[in-house]
N, C-alpha and C positions, 0 to 999 in steps of 0.2 A: 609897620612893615611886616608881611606875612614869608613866613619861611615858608623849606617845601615841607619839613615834618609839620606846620602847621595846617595844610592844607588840608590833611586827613583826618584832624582833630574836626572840621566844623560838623556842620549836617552835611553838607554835602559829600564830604572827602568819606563821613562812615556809610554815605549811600554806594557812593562807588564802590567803597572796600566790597560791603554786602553783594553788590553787580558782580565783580570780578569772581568772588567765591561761587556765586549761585553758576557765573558760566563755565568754571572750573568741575563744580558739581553735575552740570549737564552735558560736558561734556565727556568725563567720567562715564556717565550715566549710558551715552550712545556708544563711548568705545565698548561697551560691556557687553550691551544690546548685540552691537555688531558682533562681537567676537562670538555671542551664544549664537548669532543666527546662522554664522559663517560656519559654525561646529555645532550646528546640529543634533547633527546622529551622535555625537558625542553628550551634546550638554541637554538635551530632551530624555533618552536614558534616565538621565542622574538625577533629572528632577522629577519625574513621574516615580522611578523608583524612592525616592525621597519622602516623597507623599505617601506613598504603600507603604511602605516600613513603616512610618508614624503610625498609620493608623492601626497599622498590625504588633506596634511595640506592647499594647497592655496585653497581648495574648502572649507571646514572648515573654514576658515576665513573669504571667501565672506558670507556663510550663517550666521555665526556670527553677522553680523552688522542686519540683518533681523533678528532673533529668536535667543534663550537663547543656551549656547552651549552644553545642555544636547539635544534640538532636531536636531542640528545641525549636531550633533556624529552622532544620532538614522538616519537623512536624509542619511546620505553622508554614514555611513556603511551599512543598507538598498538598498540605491540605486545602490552600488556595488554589494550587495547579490543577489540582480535579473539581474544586466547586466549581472554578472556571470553563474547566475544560466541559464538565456535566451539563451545565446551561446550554454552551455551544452546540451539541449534542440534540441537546432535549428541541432546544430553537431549530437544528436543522433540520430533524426528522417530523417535526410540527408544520415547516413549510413544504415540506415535501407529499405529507399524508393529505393538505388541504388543497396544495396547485391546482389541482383537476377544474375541480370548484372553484376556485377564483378565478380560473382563464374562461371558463363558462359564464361566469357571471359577468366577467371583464369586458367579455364578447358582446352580452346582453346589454348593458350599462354603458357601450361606445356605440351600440346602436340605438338606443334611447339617445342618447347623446349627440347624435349626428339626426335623428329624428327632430329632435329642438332645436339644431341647428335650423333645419330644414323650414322651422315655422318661424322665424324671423321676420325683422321687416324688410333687410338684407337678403338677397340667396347667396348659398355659397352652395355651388355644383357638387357633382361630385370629380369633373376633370378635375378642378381646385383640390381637393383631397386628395386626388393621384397624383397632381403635380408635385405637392405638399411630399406626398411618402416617396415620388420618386427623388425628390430633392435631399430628403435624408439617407435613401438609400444610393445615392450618388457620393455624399459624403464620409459613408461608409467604407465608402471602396477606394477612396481617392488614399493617394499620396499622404496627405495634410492627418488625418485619418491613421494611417499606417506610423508617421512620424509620432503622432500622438500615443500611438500604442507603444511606441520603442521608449517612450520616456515614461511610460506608465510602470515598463518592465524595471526601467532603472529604478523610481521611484518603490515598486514590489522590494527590487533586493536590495535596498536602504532600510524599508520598514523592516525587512528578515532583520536584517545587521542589528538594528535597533533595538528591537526585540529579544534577540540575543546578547546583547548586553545589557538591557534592562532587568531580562532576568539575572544573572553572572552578578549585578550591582546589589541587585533586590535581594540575594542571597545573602552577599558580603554585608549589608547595613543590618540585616537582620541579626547578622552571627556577631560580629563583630564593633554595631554602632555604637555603642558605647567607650569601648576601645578609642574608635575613630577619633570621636567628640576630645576623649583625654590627652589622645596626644595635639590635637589641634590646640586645647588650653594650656601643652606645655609650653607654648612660645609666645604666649601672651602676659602682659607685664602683671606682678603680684595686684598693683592698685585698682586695674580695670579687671582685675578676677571675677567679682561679683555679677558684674553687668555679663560679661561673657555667658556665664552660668545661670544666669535671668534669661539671656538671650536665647539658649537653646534650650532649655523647658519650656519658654514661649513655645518658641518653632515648630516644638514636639507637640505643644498642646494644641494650636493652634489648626496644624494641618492636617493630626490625626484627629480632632474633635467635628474638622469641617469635612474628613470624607465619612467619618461613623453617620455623622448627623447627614451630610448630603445623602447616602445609600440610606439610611432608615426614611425619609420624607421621602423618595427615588420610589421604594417597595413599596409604602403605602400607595401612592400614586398608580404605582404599575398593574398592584392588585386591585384598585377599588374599579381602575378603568379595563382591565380584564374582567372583570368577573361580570360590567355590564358587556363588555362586546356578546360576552359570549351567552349571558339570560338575550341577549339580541339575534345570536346566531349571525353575529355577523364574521365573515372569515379571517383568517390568519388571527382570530383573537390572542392566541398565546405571545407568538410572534412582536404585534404589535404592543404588547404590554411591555414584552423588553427591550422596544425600541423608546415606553413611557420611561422605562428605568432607566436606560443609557445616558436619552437627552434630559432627564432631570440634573445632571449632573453639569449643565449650563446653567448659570442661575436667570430669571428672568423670564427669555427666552428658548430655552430647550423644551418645558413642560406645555408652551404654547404648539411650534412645531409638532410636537407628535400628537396634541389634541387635533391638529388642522390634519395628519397625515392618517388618522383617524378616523374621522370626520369623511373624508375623500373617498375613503374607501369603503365606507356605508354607501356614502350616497351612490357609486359605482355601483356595488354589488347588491345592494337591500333597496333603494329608494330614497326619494329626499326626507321620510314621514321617519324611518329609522335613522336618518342621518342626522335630522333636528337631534333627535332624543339623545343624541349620542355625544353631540354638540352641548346641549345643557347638562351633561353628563362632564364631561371634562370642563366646562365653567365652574360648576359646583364644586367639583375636585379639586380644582386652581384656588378657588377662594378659600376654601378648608385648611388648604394647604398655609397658602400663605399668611391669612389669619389665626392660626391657631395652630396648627402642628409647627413650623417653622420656627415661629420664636419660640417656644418651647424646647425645641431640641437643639437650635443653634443661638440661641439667648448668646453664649460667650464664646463662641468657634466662629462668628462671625459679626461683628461687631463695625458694621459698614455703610454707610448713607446708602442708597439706591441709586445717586448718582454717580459717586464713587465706585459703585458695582457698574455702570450700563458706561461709565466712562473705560472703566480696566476692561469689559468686555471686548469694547471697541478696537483698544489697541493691541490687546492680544487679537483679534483675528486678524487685525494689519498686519500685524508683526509674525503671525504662527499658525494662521488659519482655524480649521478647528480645534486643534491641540491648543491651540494658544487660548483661546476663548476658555476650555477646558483650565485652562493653569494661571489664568491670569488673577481669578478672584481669590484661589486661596494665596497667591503668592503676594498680592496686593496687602490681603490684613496680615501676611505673618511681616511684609515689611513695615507696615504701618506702628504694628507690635514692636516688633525691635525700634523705631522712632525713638516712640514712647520709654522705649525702658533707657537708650544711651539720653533723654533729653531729660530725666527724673521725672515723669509725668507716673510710670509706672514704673518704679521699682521695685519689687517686693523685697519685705525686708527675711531678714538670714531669720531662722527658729533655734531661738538656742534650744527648745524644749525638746527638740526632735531625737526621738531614739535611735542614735544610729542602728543598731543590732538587727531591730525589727525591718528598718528601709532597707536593710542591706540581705536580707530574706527574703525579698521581693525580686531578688536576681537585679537588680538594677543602680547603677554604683552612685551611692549619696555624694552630696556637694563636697563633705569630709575626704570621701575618695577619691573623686578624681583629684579635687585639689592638691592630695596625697598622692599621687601621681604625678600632675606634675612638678609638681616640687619634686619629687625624685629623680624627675627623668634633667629637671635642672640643674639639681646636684651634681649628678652626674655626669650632664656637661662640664661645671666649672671643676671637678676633680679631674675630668681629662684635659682642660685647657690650663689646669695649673698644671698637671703631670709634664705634658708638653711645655711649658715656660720653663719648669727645673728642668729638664734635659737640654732644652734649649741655651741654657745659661750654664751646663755644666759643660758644655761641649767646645767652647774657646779656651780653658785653661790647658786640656786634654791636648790639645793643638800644639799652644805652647811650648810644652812640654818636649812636645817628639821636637 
């Protein structure tokens, strides 16, 4: 005779059990999803900032041992605010000094272009071509058009909002991350202490190792494919190098894009003879990269199938568009990472040998520390929650009394 607690004992009762958690876990997994895509402008902030801080925490640390780390935040976010701001800068005034040049050539290059149209085995007129531009220039003007603009606007002061509080964030983690992290470990129970603290030196390593390492392959790339455009003279060379460096920062996919966008604009403005060359130009560049710079410099900041990467790609652009495609791979291995460390596959173990004195020179608070944090700040709850039990208990006889 089968009970119902036996029913969970066979194979099949532990398959179910497995079913029921896995659909508990995913759907965990979408309320999450949902709630980050619902909040946005709130939770894109916090995790772009997130990513910047780590990768900026080992400069923060050297400036640490020199100056307090309130100016240490002020240095190191500061001095990112102008290398940022100096590219921007440097990029605009590069497409400005070349436009002349590229509309002339643009001009040259769509008449070439409509020349080969012209020699097909097809004709396509040229009423066809006015039709064509009056058809967009109909869409321009319409209604449909206009609506679109008014959601672009909204969209505009979403990104301001955003941006202003990424910076405001980007500030705070910088000054204060450490802090942060300790009080978050005061609420977690003493036995899972280790893993917690495995988990966020992960994190740190993980996604500052993948934007250092993504920006150094990003520069080579951006350089080797500048310095040909421009032995090419072919236009906006500067320009489109940091459009190399941007979209390197897609893994995969990004560094192909701006070879193809490249490529276009050879053949536009120089011909198809510089456009090949420019072509085998970012093949070469692509395979160097991937072959040999890349695992080298992200050998452990990325540790990921290629399916696993073109899968997280995927659904970060469902889910976040371009942003999302941008945050999906590094946030895929630092979850991956934590897997591994709550399931013992990677735990690292404690160092007794470690000097505290010297880690704690590095401006950066050893496992000793925070641990010693929170264990303080727990102490200090249960002294107020006893304090409050004794008054609590003193205060019926008092009653009494009167």
């Amino acid at each position: 005779m089968h009970t119902v607690s036996g029913m969970w004992i066979d194979p099949l009762g532990r398959i179910a059990t497995r079913s029921v958690q896995l659909l508990v876990v995913v759907i965990l997994a979408g309320a999450v999803v949902y709630t980050l895509l619902r909040l946005s402008v709130i939770a894109l902030p916090i995790l772009i900032a997130l990513i910047l801080s780590c990768a900026l925490w080992p400069l923060v640390r050297l400036l640490r041992k020199f100056m307090s780390p309130l100016l240490a935040a002020w240095t190191v976010f500061l001095g990112s605010l102008l290398v940022i701001g100096g590219i921007g800068t440097a990029l605009v005034y590069s497409v400005l000094a070349e436009w002349q040049t590229l509309v002339d050539r643009g001009v040259e290059g769509f008449n070439k272009l409509q020349g080969m149209l012209n020699r097909l085995p097809w004709n396509i007129s040229e009423d066809q071509i006015d039709q064509a531009v009056s058809q967009v220039t109909g869409f321009l003007t319409s209604s449909q058009f206009g609506a679109g603009a008014l959601s672009g606007l909204s969209a505009a002061g979403n990104f301001f909002t955003g941006l202003a509080l990424l910076l405001v964030i980007l500030f705070f983690f910088l000054k204060d991350g450490d802090r942060i992290w300790a009080f978050f470990l005061s609420w977690m129970p003493d036995h899972q202490m280790h893993r917690w603290l495995s988990t966020g030196g992960r994190t740190v390593e993980t996604l500052g190792g993948y934007m250092r390492g993504t920006a150094t392959v990003a520069a080579v790339d951006a350089i080797a494919i500048t310095v040909v455009l421009l032995i090419l003279r072919v236009p906006l060379a500067i320009p489109l190098g940091v459009v190399v460096f941007m979209s390197s920062f897609i893994p995969l996919i990004g560094a192909t894009f701006a070879g193809i966008l490249a490529t276009l604009i050879a053949l536009v403005t120089n011909g198809p003879v510089i456009a090949l060359i420019v072509l085998g130009a970012v093949i070469v560049v692509n395979q160097l990269e991937g072959n040999f710079l890349q695992p080298v410099v992200m050998a452990h900041a990325l540790n990921l199938h290629a399916l696993v990467i073109l899968l997280s790609l995927a659904a970060g652009t469902v889910l976040g568009g371009l942003v999302g495609a941008v945050l999906a791979v590094p946030l895929t291995a630092v979850a991956w990472g934590i897997v591994k460390i709550w399931a013992d596959r990677d735990l690292p173990e404690l160092d007794p040998g470690a000097d505290p004195e010297k880690e704690a020179a590095a401006g950066e608070p050893t496992a000793a520390q925070v641990l010693a944090h929170a264990e303080s700040n727990v102490s200090a709850s249960a002294h107020e929650a006893d304090a409050m039990h004794a008054a609590g208990s003193q205060s019926p006889p008092e009653k009494s009394e009167k």
